[in-house]
Wavefront OBJ file of the C-alpha trace (Angstrom):
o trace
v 39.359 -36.023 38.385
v 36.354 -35.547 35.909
v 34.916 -32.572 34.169
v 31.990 -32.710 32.155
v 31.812 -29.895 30.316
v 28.823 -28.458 27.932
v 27.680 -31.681 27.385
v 25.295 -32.211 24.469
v 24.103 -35.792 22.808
v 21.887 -37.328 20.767
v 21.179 -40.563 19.295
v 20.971 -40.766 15.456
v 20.483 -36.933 14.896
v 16.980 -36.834 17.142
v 16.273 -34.866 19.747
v 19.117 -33.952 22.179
v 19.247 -37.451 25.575
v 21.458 -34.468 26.905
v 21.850 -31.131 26.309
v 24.514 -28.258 27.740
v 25.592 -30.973 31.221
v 28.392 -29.191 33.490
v 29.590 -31.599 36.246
v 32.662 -32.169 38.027
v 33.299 -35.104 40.123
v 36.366 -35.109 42.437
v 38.671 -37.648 43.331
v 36.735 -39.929 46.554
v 33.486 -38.600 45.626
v 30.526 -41.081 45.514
v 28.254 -39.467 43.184
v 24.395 -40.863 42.440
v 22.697 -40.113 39.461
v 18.995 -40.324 39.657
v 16.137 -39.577 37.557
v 13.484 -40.435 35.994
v 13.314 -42.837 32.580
v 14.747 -41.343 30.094
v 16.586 -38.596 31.640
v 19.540 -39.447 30.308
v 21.407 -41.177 32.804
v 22.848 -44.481 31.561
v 23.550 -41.935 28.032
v 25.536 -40.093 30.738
v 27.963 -43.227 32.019
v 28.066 -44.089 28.401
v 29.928 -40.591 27.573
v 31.940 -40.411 30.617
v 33.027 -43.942 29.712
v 33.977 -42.837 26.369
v 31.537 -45.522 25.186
v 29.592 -42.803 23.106
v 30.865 -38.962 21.723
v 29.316 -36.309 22.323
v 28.177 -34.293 19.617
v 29.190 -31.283 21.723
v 31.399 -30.537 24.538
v 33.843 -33.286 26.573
v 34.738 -35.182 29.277
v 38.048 -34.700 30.579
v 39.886 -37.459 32.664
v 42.781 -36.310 34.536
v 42.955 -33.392 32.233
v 42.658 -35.414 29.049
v 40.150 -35.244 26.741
v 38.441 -38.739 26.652
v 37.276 -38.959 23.051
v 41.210 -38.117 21.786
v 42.317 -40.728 24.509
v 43.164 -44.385 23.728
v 41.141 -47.179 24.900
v 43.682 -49.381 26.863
v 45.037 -45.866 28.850
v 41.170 -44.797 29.777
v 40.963 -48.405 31.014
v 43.801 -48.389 33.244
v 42.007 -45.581 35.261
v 38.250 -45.717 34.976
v 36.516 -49.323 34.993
v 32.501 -49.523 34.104
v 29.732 -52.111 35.416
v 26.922 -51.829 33.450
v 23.166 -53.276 34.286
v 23.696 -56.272 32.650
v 26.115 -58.324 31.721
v 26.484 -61.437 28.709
v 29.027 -63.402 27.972
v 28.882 -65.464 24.628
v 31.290 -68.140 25.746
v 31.022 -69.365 29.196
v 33.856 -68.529 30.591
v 34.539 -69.164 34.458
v 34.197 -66.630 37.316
v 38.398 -66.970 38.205
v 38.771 -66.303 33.878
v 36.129 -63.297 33.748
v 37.771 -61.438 36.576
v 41.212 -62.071 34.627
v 39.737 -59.724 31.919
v 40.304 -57.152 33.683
v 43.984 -57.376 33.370
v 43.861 -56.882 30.000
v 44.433 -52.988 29.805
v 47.376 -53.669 32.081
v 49.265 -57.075 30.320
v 47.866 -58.517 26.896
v 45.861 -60.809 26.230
v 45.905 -63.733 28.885
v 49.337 -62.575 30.313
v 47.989 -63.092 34.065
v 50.923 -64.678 35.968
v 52.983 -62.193 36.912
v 53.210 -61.825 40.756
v 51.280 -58.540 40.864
v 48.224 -59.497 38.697
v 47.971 -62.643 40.507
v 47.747 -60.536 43.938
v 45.544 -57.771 42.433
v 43.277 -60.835 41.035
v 43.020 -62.479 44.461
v 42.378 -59.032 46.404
v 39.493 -57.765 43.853
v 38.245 -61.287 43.984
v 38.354 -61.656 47.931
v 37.099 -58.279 48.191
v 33.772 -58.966 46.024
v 33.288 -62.515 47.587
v 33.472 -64.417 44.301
v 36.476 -66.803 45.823
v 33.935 -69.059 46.579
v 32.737 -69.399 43.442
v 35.979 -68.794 41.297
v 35.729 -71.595 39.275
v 32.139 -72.087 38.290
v 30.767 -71.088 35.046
v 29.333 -67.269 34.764
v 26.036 -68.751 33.598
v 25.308 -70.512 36.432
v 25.589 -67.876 38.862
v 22.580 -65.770 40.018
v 22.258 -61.787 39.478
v 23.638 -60.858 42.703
v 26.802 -62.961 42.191
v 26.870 -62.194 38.343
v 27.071 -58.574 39.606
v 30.021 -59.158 42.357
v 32.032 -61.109 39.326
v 31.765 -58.297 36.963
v 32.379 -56.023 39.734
v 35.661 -57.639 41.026
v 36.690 -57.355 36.850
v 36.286 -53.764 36.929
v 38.046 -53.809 40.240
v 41.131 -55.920 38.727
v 41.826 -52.945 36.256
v 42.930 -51.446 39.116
v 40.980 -48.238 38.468
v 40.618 -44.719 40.006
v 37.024 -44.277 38.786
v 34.580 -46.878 38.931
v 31.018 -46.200 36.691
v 27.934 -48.721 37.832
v 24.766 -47.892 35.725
v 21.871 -49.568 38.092
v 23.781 -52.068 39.525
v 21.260 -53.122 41.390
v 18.670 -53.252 39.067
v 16.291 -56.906 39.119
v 18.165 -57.560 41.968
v 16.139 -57.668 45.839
v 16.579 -55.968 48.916
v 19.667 -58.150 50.341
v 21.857 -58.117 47.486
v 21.407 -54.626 46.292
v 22.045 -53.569 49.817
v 25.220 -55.966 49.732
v 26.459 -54.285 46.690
v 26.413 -51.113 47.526
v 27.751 -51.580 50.675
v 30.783 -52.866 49.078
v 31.199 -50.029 46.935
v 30.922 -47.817 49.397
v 33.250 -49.566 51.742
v 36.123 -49.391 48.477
v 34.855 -45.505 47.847
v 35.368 -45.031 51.678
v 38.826 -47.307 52.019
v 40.575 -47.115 49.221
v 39.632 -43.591 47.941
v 38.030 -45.071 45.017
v 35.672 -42.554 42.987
v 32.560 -43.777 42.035
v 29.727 -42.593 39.892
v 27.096 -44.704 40.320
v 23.327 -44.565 38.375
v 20.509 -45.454 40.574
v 17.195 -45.935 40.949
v 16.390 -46.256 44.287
v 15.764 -43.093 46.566
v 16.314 -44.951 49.917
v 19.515 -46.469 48.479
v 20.540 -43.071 47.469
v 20.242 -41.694 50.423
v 21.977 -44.458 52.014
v 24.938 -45.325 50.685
v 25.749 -41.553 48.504
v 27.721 -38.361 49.491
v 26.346 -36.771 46.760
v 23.231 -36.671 44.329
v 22.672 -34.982 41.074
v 18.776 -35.106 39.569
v 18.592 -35.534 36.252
v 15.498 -34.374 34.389
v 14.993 -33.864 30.193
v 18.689 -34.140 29.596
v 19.740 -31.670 32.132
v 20.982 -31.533 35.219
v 17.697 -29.965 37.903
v 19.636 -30.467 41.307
v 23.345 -31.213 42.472
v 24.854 -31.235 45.653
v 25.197 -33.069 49.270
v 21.827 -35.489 50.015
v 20.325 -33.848 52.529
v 19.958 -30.415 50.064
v 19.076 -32.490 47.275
v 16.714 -35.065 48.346
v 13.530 -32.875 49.854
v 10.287 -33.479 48.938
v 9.944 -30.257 46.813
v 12.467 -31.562 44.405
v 11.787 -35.295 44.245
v 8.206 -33.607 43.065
v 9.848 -31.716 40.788
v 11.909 -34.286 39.107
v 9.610 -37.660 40.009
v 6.276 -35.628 40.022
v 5.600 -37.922 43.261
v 4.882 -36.609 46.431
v 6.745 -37.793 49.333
v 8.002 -37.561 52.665
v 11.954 -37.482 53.872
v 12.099 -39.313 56.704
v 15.643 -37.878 58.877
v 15.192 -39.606 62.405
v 17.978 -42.398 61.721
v 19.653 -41.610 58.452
v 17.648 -40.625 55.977
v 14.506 -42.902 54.560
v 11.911 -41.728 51.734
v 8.649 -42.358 51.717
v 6.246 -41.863 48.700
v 2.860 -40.653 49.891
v 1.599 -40.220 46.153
l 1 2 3 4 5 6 7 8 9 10 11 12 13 14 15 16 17 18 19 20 21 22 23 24 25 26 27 28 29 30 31 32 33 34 35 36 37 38 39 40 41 42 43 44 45 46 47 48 49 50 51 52 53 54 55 56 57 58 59 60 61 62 63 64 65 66 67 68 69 70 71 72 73 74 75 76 77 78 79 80 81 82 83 84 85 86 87 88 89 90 91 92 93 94 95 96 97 98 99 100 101 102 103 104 105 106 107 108 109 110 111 112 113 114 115 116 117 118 119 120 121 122 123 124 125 126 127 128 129 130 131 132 133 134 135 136 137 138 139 140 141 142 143 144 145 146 147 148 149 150 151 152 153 154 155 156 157 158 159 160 161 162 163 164 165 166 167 168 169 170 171 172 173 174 175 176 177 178 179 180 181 182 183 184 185 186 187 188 189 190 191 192 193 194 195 196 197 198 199 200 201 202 203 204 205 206 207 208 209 210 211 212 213 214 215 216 217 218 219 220 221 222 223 224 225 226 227 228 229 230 231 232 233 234 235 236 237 238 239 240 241 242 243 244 245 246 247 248 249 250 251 252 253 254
C-alpha cells in the first residue's frame, strides 16, 4: 500500500532530518514509529502525507507517486491527525467532522444520504455524538483528539497517519485512543502509521515497530524482535527491562 523508497530530506538546505529511508507498510498493518527527538519522525508523516517533498527518493501510494499526485485524490485514501490541532474560527464538533467530506463532495455539499451515514458512523465510532454540537474550543485534548480523529475517519480513508496522538494527553485517554485505532486497524482493515512516544503504548496497542535514530531507520520488524533492551539502549541510550509475563510492559531501570 506504501513504499518509501530512498528517502532523503532536509529542511532549508541543512543537514539531512532523513537520509536514504526504505519502508514498506502493507495494507492492515499498524506500524509505530518511535525514536528519540529529533529522529525524524513527525518529518517522516509529513512526507508520507505529501505535506513536505523529499529532496530525494518517493513515496508511492497505491503505486503512485505522491508528490505528482493531486491533493483531493491522496485525500480520498490516506487521512492525517497531527499532535495538535487549531482552528481559527470556532466551528462546531458536528461542522469539523463535516470537513472531512470535502475530498469526496465540495465545499459544504454534506447531505447526500451516504455522507450523512459515513458522518454519523465516524462520529459514533469516535464518541463525539455527545458532543456534536458544541464548539471545538471548548472541548478538552482527549475529545479535541476523538473530533479530529472522526474527520480523518469521514474521508473515508485506507491509511490513517497520527503523529503523537497522544501527546499532553494522560493515561486514560491516550489509552482510549489508541484503543480505538486499533479496534478500526483490527475491524475494518484500516492501515495505520502511527508516531509515538510511549514504549508501553507501543508495545501495547502495535503489530509492528520501526526505531528511528539520526534520520535512519536502526530497527524494523514485529515488537517482540524490536523492543529488547539492547536496542531501546541503542536508540534511547536508556537501560531497561522488557517485562513479557502478561503482554509486554517496559521498564526503564536507567
Amino acid at each position: 500500500m506504501i513504499e518509501v523508497e530512498g528517502l532523503t530530506f532536509s529542511y532549508n538546505g541543512g543537514a539531512p532530518v532523513l537520509e536514504k529511508v526504505d519502508l514498506s507498510v502493507k495494507k492492515g498493518e499498524m506500524l509505530g514509529i518511535l525514536g528519540p527527538n529529533g529522529s525524524g519522525k513527525s518529518t517522516l508523516i509529513k512526507l508520507v502525507s505529501g505535506a513536505l517533498a523529499p529532496d530525494r527518493g518517493q513515496v508511492l501510494l497505491d503505486g503512485k507517486d505522491i508528490s505528482r499526485t493531486k491533493r483531493r485524490e491522496i485525500a480520498r485514501k490516506l487521512a492525517v491527525v497531527p499532535q495538535e490541532t487549531d482552528l481559527v474560527f470556532d466551528f462546531t464538533v458536528r461542522e469539523v467532522v463535516s470537513m472531512g467530506r470535502y475530498p469526496h463532495l465540495g465545499r459544504f455539499q454534506f447531505d447526500d444520504p451516504h455522507s450523512k451515514k459515513i458522518l454519523e458512523g465516524a462520529m459514533g465510532i469516535t464518541g463525539v455524538v455527545r458532543f456534536a454540537d458544541k464548539p471545538f474550543s471548548k472541548l478538552s485534548g482527549g475529545e479535541k483528539q476523538r473530533a479530529i480523529i472522526a474527520r480523518a475517519l469521514a474521508q473515508e480513508p485506507k491509511v490513517l497517519l497520527l503523529d503523537e496522538p497522544t501527546k499532553n494527553l494522560d493515561v486514560r485517554h491516550s489509552l482510549d485512543i489508541m484503543s480505538m485505532v486499533r479496534k478500526m486497524n483490527r475491524e475494518n482493515g484500516l492501515t495505520v502509521i502511527v508516531v509515538v512516544h510511549d514504549l508501553d503504548l507501543a508495545a501495547r496497542f502495535c503489530s509492528r515497530i520501526i526505531l528511528l535514530k539520526n534520520g535512519k531507520i536502526n530497527k524494523d520488524g514485529p515488537i517482540d524482535r524490536v523492543l529488547t533492551p539492547e536496542n531501546i539502549e541503542q536508540v534511547f541510550d536508556v537501560r531497561s527491562r522488557v517485562h513479557r509475563d502478561v503482554g509486554m510492559r517496559i521498564e526503564i531501570i536507567d
